[in-house]
N, C-alpha and C positions, 0 to 999 in steps of 0.2 A: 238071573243075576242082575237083570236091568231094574227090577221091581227092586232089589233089595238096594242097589244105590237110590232109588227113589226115594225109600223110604229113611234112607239116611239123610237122603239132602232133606227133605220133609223135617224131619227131629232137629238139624242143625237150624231150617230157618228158622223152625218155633222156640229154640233156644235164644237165637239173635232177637228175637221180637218179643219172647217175654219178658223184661225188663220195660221196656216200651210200652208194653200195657200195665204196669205200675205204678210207672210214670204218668198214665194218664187217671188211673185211679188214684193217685196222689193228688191229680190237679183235682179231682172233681168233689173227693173230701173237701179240701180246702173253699172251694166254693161255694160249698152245700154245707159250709164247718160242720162235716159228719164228724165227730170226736170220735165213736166207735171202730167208724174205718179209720180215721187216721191212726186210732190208736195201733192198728192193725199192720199198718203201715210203715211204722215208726218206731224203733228200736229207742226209747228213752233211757238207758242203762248205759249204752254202747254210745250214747251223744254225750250225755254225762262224764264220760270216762275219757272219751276222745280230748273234749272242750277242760277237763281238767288235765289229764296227758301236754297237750296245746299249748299253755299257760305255764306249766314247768319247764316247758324245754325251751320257752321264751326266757323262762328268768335263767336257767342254766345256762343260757347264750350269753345270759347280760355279765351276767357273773363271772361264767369260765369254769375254772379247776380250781380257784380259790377259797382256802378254809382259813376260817376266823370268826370269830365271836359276830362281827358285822354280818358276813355274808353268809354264815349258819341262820343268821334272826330272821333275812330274807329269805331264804330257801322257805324255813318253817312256815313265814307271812303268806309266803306263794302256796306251800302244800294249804295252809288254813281257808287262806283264802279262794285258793279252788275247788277246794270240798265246798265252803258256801255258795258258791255262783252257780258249782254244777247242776246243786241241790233245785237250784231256781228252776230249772231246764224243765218244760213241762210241753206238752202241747201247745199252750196259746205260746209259747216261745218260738215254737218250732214255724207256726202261721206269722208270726210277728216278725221273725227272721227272713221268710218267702216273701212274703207281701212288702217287704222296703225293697225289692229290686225297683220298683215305679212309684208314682206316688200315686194315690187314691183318693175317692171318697170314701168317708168311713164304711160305708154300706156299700162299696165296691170292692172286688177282687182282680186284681190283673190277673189275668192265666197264667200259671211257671208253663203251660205249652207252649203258646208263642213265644215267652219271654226265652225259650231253653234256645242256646245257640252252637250247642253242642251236646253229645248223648253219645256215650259207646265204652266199649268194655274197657277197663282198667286189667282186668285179670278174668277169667273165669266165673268166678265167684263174687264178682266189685265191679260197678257201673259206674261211670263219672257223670254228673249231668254240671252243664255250665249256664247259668242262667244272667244273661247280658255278654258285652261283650268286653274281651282282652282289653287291658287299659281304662277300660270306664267301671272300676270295681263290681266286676263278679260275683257271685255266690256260685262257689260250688256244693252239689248236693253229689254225698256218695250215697250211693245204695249197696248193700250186699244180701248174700243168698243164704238169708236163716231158715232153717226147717223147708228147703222148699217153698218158700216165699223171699221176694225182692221186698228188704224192710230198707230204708234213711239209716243208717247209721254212722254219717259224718255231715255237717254243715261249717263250711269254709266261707271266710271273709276273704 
């Protein structure tokens, strides 16, 4: 019986730590600009979606419950114009987004290791990483659990 809780504590910590090692795979793409691992890494479909999701519910806030010729033109301006912006969303966005928590040389990479001042589960399936800290604007990076892999699938200002 002892083995077999063993083996449970065993399976939970390597659950708690794989994310952890994603995050470090994340960092070392990003410093090696491996495009293939990032690309691995990197849910661009689900960033897209989130970062247009994001931008409606900002202009829905702005708006409210209000229907009229005026704020039907905005809604549309916001749907159009988040479908463009999404579209932008690429790799070099997702590096260009990580890399403003510090400033650099061009040809330098701050680590999001050091830079991460918090890392832990959201849910089961959703990692939160916070990269700087509380009050001196943030990035947060979610991760979640596709296919059996920890991919980025939200980048928060």
């Amino acid at each position: 019986m002892r083995f077999l809780y063993f083996l449970l504590f065993l399976a939970i910590l390597a659950y708690a730590g794989w994310p952890y090692v994603h995050l470090y795979r994340l960092d070392r793409a990003l410093l090696q600009n491996d495009r293939a691992a990032l690309n691995k890494l990197v849910d661009l479909d689900a960033l897209r979606a989130q970062h247009k999701a994001m931008l409606e519910r900002q202009v829905q806030r702005s708006i409210g419950e209000r229907h009229g010729p005026i704020s039907d033109l905005v809604r549309d301006g916001a749907r159009w114009y988040g479908t463009q912006t999404s579209d932008a969303i690429d790799l070099e966005w997702v590096r260009e987004r990580l890399r403003r928590r510090r400033p650099a040389a061009p040809d330098a990479y701050p680590s999001i290791i050091t830079d991460t001042t918090f890392a832990f589960f959201e849910w089961p399936t959703r990692f939160l990483i916070r990269l700087g800290e509380l009050g001196h604007e943030p990035i947060h990076v979610r991760m979640s659990l596709e296919d059996w892999r920890w991919r980025v699938t939200g980048i928060y200002d």
